[in-house]
C-alpha positions as CSV (number, residue, x, y, z in Angstrom):
1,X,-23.9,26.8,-4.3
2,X,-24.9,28.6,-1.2
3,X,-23.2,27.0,1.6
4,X,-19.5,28.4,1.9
5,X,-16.2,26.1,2.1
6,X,-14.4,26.1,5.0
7,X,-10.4,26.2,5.2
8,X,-8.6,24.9,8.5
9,X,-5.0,26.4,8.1
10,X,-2.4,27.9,10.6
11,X,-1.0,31.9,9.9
12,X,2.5,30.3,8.4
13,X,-0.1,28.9,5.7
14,X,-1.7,32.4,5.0
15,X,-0.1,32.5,1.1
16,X,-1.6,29.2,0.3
17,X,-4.8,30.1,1.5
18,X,-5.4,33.8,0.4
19,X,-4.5,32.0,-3.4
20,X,-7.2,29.5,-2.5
21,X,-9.9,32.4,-1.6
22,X,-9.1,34.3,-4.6
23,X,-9.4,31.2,-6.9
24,X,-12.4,29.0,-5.7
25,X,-14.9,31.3,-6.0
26,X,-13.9,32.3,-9.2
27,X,-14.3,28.3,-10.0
28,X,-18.1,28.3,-8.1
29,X,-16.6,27.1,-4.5
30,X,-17.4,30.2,-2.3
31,X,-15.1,30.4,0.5
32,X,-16.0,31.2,4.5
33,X,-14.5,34.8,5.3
34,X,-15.2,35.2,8.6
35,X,-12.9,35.6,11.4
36,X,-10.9,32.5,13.0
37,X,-12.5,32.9,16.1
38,X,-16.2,32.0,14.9
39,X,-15.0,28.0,14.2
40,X,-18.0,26.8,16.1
41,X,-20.5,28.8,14.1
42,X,-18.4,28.5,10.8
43,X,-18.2,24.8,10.8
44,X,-21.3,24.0,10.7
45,X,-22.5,26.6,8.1
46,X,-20.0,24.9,5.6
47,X,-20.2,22.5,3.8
48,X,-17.2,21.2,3.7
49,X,-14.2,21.4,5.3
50,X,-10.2,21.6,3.1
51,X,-7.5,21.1,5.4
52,X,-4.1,22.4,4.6
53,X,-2.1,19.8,6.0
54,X,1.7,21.3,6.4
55,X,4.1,20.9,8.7
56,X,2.4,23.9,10.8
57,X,-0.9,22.7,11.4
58,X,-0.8,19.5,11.4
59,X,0.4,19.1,15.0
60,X,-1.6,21.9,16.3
61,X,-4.2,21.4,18.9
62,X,-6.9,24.1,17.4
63,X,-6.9,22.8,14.3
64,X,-7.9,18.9,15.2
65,X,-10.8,20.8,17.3
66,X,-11.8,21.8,13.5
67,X,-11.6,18.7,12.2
68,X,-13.5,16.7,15.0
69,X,-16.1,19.5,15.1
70,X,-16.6,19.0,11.4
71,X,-16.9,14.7,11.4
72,X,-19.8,15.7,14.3
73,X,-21.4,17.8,11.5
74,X,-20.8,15.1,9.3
75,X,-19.2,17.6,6.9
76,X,-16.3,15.8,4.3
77,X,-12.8,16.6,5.0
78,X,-10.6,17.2,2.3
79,X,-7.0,16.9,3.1
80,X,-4.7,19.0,0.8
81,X,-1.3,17.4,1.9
82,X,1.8,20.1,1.3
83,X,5.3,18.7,0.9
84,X,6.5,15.3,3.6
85,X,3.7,15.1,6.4
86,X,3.2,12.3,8.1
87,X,-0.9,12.6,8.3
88,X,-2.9,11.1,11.4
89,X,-5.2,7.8,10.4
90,X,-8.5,9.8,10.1
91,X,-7.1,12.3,7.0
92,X,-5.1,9.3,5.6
93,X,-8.3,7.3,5.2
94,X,-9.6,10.6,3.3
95,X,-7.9,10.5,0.2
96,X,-5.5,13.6,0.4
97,X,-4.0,15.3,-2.6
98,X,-0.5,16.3,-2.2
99,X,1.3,18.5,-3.5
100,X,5.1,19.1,-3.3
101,X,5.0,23.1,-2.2
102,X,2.6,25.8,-1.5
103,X,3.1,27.0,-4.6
104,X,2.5,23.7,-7.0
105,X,-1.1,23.0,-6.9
106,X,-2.8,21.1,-8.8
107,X,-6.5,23.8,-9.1
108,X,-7.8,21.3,-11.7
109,X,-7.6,18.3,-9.1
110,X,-8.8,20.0,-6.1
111,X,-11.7,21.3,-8.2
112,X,-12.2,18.0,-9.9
113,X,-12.4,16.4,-5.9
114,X,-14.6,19.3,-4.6
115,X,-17.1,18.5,-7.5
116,X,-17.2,15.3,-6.6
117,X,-17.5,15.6,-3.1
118,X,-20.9,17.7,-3.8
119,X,-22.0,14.9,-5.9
120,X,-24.3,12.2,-4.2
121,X,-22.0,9.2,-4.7
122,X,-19.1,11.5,-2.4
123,X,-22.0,12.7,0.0
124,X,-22.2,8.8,0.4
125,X,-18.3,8.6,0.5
126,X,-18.1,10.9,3.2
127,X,-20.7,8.9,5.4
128,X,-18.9,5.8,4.7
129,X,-15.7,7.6,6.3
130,X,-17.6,8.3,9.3
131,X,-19.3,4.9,9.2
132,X,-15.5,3.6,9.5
133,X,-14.1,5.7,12.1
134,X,-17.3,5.0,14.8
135,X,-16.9,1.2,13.7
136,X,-12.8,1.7,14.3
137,X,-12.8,2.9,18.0
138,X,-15.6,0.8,18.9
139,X,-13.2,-2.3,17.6
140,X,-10.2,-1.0,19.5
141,X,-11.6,-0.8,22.7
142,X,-12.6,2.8,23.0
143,X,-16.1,1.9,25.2
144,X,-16.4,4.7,27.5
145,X,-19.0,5.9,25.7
146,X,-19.7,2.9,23.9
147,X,-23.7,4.0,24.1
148,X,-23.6,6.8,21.9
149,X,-21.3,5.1,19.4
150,X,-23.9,2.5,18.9
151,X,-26.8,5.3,18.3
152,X,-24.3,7.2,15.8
153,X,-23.6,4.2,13.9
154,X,-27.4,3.4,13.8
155,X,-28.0,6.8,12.6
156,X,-24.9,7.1,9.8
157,X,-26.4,3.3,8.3
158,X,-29.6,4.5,8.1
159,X,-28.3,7.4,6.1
160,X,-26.3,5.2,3.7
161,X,-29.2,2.9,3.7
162,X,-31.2,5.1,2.0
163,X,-29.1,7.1,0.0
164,X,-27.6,3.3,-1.5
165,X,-31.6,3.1,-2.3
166,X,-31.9,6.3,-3.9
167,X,-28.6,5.9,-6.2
168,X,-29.8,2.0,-7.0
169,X,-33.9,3.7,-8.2
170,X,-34.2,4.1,-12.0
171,X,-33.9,7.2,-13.7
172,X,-37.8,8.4,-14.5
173,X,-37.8,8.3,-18.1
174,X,-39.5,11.3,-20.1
175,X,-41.6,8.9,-22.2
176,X,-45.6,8.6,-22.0
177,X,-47.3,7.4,-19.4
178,X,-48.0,3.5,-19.0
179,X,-51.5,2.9,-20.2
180,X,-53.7,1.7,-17.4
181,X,-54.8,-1.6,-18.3
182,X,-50.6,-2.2,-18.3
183,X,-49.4,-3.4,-15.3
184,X,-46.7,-1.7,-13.2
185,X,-43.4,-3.7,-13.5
186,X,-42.2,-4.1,-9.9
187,X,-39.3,-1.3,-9.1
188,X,-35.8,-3.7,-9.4
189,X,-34.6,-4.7,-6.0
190,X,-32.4,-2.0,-4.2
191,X,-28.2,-3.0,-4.2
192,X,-27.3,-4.6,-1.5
193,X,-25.6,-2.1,1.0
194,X,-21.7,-2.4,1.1
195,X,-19.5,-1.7,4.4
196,X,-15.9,-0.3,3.4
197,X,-13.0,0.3,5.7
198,X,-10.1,1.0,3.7
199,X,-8.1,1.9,7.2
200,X,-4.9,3.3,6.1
201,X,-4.8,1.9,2.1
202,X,-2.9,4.5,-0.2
203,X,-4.7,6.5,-2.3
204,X,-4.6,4.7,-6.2
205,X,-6.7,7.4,-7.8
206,X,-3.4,7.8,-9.6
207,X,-2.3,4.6,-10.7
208,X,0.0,3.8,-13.2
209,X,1.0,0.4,-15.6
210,X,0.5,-3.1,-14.2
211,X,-1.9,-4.3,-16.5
212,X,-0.9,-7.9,-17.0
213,X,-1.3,-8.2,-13.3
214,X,-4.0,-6.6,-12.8
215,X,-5.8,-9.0,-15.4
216,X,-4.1,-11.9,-13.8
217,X,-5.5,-10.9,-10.5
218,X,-8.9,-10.1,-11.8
219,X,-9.0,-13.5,-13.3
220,X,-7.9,-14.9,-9.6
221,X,-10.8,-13.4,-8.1
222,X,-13.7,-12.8,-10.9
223,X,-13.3,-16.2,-12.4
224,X,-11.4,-18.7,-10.4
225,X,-12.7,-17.4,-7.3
226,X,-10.0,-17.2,-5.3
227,X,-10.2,-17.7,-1.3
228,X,-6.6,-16.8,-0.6
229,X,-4.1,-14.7,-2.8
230,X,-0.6,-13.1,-1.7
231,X,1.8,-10.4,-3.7
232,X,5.2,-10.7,-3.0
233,X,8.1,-8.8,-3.9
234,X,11.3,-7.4,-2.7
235,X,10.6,-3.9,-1.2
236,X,9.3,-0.7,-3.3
237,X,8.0,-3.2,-6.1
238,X,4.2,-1.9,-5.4
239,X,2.4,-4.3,-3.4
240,X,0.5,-1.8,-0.8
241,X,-0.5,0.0,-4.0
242,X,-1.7,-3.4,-6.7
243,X,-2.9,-4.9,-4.0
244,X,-5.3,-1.4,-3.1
245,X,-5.9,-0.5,-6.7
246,X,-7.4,-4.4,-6.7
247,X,-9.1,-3.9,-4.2
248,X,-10.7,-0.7,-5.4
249,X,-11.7,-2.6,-8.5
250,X,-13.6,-5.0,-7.3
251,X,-15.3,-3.9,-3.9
252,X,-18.3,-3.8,-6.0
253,X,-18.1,-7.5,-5.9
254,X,-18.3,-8.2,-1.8
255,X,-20.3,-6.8,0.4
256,X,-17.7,-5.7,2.8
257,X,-14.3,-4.7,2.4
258,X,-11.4,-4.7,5.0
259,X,-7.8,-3.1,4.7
260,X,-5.8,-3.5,7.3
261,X,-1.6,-2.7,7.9
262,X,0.5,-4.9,9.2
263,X,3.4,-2.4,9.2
264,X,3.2,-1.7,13.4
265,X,2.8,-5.7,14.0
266,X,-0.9,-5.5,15.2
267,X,-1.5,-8.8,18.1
268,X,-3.7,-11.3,15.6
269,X,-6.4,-10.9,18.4
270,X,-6.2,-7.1,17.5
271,X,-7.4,-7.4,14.6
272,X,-9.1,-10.2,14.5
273,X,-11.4,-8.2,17.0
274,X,-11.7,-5.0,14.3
275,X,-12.5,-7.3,11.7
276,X,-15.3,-9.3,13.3
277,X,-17.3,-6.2,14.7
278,X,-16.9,-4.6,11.5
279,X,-18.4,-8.0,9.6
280,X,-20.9,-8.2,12.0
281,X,-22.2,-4.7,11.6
282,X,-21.1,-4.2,15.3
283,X,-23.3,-7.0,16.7
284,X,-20.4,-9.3,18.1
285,X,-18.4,-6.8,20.6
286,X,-18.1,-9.7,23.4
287,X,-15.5,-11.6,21.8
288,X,-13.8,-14.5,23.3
289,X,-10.3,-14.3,24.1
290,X,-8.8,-17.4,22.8
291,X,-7.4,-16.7,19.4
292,X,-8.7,-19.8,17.6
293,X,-12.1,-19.0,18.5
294,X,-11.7,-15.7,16.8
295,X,-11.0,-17.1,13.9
296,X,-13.8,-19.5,14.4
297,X,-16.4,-16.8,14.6
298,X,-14.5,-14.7,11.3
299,X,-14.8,-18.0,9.5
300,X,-18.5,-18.0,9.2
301,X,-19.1,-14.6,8.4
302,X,-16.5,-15.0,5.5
303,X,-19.0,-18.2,5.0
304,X,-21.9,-16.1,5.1
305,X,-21.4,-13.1,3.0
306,X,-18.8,-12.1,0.6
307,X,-16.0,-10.5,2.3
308,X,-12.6,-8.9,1.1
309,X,-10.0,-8.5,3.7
310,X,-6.4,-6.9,2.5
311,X,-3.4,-7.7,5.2
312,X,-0.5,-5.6,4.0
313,X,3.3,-5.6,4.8
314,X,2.8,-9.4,6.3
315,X,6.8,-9.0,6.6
316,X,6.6,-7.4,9.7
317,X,5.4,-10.3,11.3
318,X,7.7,-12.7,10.3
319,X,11.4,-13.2,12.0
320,X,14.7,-12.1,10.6
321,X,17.6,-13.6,10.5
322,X,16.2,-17.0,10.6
323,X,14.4,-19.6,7.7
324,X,12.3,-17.2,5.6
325,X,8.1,-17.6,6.1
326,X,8.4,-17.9,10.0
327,X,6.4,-16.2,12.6
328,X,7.8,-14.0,15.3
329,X,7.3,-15.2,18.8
330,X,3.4,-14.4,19.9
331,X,2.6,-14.2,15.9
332,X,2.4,-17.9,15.2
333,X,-1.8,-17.4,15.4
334,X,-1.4,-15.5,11.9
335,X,-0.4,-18.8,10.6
336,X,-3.4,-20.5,11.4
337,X,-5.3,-17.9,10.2
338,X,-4.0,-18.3,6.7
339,X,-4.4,-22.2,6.9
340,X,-7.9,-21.9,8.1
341,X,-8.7,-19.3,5.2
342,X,-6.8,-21.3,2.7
343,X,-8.2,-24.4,3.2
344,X,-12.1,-23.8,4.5
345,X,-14.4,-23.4,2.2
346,X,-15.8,-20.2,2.2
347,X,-16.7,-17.5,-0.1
348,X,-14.6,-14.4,0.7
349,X,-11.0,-13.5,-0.5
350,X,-8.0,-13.2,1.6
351,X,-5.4,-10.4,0.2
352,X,-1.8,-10.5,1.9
353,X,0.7,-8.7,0.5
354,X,4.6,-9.4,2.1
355,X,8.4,-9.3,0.9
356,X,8.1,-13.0,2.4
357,X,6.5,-16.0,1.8
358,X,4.7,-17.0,4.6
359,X,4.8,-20.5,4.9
360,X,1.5,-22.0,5.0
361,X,1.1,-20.5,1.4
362,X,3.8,-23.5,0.2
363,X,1.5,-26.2,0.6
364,X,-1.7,-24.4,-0.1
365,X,-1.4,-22.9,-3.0
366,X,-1.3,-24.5,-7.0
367,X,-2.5,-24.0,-10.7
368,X,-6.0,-25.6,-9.8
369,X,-6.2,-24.4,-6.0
370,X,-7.9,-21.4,-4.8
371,X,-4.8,-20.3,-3.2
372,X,-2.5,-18.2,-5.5
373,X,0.7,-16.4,-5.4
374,X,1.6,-13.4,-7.9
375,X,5.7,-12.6,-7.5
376,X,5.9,-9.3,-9.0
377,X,8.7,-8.2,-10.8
378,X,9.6,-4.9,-12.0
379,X,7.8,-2.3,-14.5
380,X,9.1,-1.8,-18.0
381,X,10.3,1.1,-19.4
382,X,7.2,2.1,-20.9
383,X,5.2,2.1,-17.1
384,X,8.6,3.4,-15.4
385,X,8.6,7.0,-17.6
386,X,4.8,6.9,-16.8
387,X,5.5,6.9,-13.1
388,X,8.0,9.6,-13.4
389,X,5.9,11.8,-15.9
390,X,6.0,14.9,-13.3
391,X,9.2,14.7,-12.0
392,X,10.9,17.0,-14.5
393,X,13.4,14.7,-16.3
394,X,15.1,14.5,-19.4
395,X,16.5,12.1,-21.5
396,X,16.9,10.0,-24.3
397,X,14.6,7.0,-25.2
398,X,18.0,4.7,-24.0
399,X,18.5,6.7,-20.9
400,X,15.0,5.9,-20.0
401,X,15.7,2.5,-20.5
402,X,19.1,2.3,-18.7
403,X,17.3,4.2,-15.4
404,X,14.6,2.1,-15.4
405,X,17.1,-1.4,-15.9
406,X,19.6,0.0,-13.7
407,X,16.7,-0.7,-11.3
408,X,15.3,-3.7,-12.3
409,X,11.8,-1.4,-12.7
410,X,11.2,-1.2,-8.4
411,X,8.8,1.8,-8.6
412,X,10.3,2.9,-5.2
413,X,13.6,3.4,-6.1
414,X,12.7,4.8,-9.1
415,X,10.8,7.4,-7.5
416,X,13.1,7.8,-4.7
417,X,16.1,8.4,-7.6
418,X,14.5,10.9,-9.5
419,X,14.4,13.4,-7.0
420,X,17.9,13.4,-6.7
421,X,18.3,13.1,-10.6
422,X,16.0,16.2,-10.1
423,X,18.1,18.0,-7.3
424,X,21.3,16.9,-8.0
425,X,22.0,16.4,-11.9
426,X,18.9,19.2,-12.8
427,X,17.1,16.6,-14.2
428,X,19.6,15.2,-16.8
429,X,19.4,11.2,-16.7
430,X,22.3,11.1,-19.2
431,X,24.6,13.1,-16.7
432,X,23.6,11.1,-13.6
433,X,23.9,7.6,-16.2
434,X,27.2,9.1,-16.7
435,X,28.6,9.2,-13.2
436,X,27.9,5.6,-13.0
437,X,23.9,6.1,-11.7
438,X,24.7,5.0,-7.9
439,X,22.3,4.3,-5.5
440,X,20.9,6.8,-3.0
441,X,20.7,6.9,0.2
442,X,16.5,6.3,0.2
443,X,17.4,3.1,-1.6
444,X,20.5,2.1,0.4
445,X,18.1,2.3,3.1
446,X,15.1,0.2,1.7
447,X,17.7,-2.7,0.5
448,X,19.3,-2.6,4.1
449,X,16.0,-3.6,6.1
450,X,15.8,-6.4,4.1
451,X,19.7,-7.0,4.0
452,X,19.9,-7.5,7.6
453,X,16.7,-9.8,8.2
454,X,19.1,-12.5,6.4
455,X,20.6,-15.3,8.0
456,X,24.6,-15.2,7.9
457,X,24.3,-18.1,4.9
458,X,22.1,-16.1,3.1
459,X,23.7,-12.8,3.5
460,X,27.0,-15.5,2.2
461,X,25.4,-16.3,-0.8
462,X,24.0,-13.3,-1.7
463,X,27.7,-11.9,-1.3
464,X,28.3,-14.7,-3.6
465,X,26.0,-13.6,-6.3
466,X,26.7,-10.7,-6.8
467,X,31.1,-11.6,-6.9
468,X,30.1,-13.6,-9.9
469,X,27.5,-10.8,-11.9
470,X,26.2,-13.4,-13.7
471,X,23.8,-16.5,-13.8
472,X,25.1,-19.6,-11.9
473,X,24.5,-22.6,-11.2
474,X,23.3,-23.9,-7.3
475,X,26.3,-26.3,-7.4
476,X,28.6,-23.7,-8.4
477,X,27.9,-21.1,-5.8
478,X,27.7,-23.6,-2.5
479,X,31.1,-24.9,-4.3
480,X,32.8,-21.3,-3.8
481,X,31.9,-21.0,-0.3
482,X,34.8,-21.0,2.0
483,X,33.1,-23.2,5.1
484,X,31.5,-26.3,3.8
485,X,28.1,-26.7,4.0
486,X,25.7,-29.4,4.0
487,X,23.9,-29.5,0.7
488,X,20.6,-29.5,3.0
489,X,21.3,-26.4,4.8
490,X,22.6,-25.0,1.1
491,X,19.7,-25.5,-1.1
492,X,17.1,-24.1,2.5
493,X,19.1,-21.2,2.6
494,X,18.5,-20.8,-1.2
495,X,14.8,-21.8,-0.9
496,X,14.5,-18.9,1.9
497,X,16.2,-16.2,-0.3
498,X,13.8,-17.3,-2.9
499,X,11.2,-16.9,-0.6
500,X,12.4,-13.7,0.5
501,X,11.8,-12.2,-3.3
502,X,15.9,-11.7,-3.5
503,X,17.2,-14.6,-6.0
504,X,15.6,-14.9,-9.5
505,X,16.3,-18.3,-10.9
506,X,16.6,-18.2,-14.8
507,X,17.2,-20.9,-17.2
508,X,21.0,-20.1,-17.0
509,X,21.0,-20.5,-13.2
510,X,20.7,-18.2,-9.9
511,X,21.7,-14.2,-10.1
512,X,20.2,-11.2,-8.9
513,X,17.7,-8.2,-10.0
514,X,20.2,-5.1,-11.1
515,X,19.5,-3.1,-8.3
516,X,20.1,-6.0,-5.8
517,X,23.3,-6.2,-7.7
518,X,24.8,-3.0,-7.9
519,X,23.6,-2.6,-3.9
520,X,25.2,-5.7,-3.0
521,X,28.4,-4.5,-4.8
522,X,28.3,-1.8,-2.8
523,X,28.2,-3.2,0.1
524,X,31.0,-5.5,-0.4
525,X,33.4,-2.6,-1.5
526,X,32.5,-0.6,1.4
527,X,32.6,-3.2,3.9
528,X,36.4,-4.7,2.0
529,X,38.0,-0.8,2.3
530,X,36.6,-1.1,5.8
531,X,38.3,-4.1,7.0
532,X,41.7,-3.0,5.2
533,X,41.7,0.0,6.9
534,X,41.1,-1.3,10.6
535,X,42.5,-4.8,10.1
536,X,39.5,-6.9,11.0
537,X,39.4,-8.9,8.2
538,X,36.4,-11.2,7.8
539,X,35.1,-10.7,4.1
540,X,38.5,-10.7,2.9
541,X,39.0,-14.4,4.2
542,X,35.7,-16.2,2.8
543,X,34.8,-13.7,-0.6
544,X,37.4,-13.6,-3.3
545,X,36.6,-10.4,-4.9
546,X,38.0,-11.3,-8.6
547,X,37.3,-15.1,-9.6
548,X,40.3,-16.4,-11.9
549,X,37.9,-18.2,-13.9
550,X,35.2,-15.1,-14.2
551,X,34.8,-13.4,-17.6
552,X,36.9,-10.7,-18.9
553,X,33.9,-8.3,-18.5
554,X,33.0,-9.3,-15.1
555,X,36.4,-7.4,-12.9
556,X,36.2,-5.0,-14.8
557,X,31.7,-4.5,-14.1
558,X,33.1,-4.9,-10.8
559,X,35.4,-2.1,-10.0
560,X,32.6,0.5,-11.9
């Protein structure tokens, strides 16, 4: 290997990266030695380019110069993520490694992606990426030099073009040649050229458990061919990464792929816009501006070519505090949008992933439809050990399995409580089981967005619930609440917690997922103490804390 690697890297990173020089070459990855100062020359001499993403460089202006000089030079840009950064779109979209300190790396892994970034299928990858960003600003607007956009887009799918062709020829084969008098099979027709943009999708190169689901969903899409699917769950469960691991799998199957987050509440038009350049391989850039005619013009080219689009964290979109599944004001256009997807025939696949249920899913989807809905429930204990395989903890086969019921199996707060099992208890399960395994403050905070996007009956029954700790009946719960309530505005409420991925219904009756439980308990001790110590009673006047008729076991679960 001839061409040198490039490191961009700030002086507080200098450990990190004199390891790095003294190890990749040693593993065949020469590194660039030259001084700091000879970026412009370097750059372009490399191959590629590993950025050390800590909390040093990744604000600093000299070291984005690096990385835009290296997209110019089309070189790949391998992010190498150190400890809690919060990375800028274009390295997110790259597929970072991360490690948890400068002095945990994972040399096997970085090799493992440097090999493959040499290879031609990640030479491809890396003109994808480019492909993606250049399509990206053109869709939000950034026209100023709209011109040379077009021609570098031109020039990057004319690349890809014929490197597809090259990976899709046979493999010459070492036998004899074909007589003469044979004729010359015709060379097999070159794949059809896919257009990814995974936008800011996870990496799932590490992907743990799921399998019923992810053979469920396979069946959705493969089989049933599926227009319109949504995964719901309460928050943590794993949506953003089943729905991208999905995704992954079968992008082989559509010709273009979309991933797009909802998380910052993008205006439908927004998007709408990225999408439809994207599908049209930038040949629609005067869009209308009416909303429905966007969808319009999306609608036949999900008609005419197999698309994939992924819409994740749909929550985001939807109001609080009101009936579950509805829009927020200026979002009602993402309704019609799933209505027109749902119910046209076309034959690409809608992803949306949400802690809600929007709406228009209620009367589109069914067993024989080709709108779906997977509710995903927790992993078992089996998939939850897996997930914490290199987080350093110990414990008995039953501890394992008290951790992971303790909470209900949301990867989240699994992951989220094993680093303070890690930094709190030293890794010891048992002990932290022992002091009654509360819930942290990463959890408390996860459960609380949701919490307070309830309306006050549902936040009353969910108080409910969790006063009783075990299965009930509908009848039995609206029957403790303290202000009567129509049975219509009872059983909507229930409908929207439902909805809202926060009541399980079993065949002994309504309750709660564990950790749903134990936060609720929580909060209704804390909030109790807190009214008996300033004398604002509201709780105290509509919840009784111990029912008369409730279990011996249940006070007593209560108190802890």
């Amino acid at each position: 290997m001839s061409e040198p690697l490039f490191i961009s890297h700030t002086a507080a990173d200098a450990p990190l990266v004199a390891h790095l020089r003294q190890r990749l070459p040693q593993e065949g990855f020469p590194v660039w030695e030259g001084a700091d100062d000879t970026t412009q020359q370097a750059i372009p001499a490399c191959w590629a380019v590993l950025i050390v993403a800590s909390p040093y460089s990744i604000t600093d202006p000299a070291r984005h110069t690096e990385w835009k000089l290296a997209l110019r030079h089309d070189k790949p840009l391998l992010p190498l993520v150190i400890g809690e950064v919060t990375l800028p779109p274009l390295l997110r979209r790259r597929r970072p490694i991360t490690i948890s300190d400068a002095d945990s790396i994972d040399l096997p892994a970085l090799l493992l992606r440097l090999t493959w970034l040499r290879s031609p299928r990640g030479e491809l990858q890396t003109l994808r990426d480019r492909l993606a960003d250049l399509e990206r600003a053109l869709a939000r607007g950034q026209t100023s030099n709209a011109a040379a956009i077009h021609t570098e887009i031109a020039r990057i799918q004319r690349q890809i073009a014929d490197r597809d062709q090259t990976l899709a020829a046979p493999v010459p084969s070492p036998a004899e040649p074909v007589p003469a008098e044979v004729p010359t099979p015709p060379a097999p027709p070159a794949a059809p050229m896919r257009h990814e943009d995974w936008g800011e999708a996870p990496d799932v190169s590490t992907f743990y458990g799921r399998q019923d689901e992810l053979v469920t969903l396979a069946q959705w899409i493969a089989t049933d061919r599926c227009r319109l699917l949504s995964i719901l769950g309460i928050g943590g469960m794993g949506k953003t990464t089943l729905a991208t691991k999905v995704a992954h799998n079968h992008a082989a199957d559509f010709a273009y792929v979309v991933w797009r987050s909802l998380r910052n509440a993008p205006p439908l038009n927004d998007l709408l816009g990225q999408c439809i350049v994207f599908l049209s391989d930038q040949r629609e850039t005067d869009l209308p501006d009416d909303s429905n005619r966007r969808i319009t013009l999306l609608m036949q080219y999900l008609q005419q070519q197999r698309c994939l689009l992924v819409l994740d964290n749909a929550e985001t979109i939807l109001r609080g505090g009101d009936q579950a599944g509805r829009y927020r004001e200026g979002y009602e256009g993402y309704g019609d949008l799933i209505l027109r997807v749902g119910e046209t025939a076309h034959q690409s696949l809608l992803i949306v992933t949400s802690r809600e249920k929007p709406r228009e899913f209620g009367r589109l989807e069914g067993a024989a439809s080709p709108v779906r809905t997977l509710n995903l429930a927790g992993v078992g204990q089996d998939d939850g050990k897996a997930l914490l395989h290199d987080k350093g903890l110990e414990g008995s086969d039953t501890d394992w399995s008290e951790l992971v019921r303790i909470y209900s199996g949301n990867p989240l707060a699994l992951k989220l409580t094993a680093e303070s099992i890690r930094e709190i208890f030293a890794g010891d399960i048992n002990e932290f089981l022992s002091e009654g395994g509360a819930i942290f403050g990463d959890v408390l905070a996860v459960l609380d967005q949701q919490f307070n996007r309830l309306a006050p009956l549902e936040q009353e029954i969910m108080y409910w619930l969790a006063i009783e700790r075990e299965p009930v009946s509908a009848d039995e719960v609206r029957g403790s609440l303290v202000a009567p309530v129509g049975k219509r505005a009872f059983l909507e409420a229930l409908g929207d917690l439902r909805r809202r991925s926060l009541v399980e219904q079993s065949p002994a009756g309504l309750t709660l997922q564990n950790v749903v439980m134990e936060y609720m308990t929580e909060r209704l001790v804390e909030q109790v103490v807190e009214e008996i110590e300033t004398g604002r009673i509201r709780l105290l006047n509509s919840h009784a804390l111990m029912k008369a008729q409730a279990k011996e076991y249940v006070p007593s679960s209560a108190r802890g």
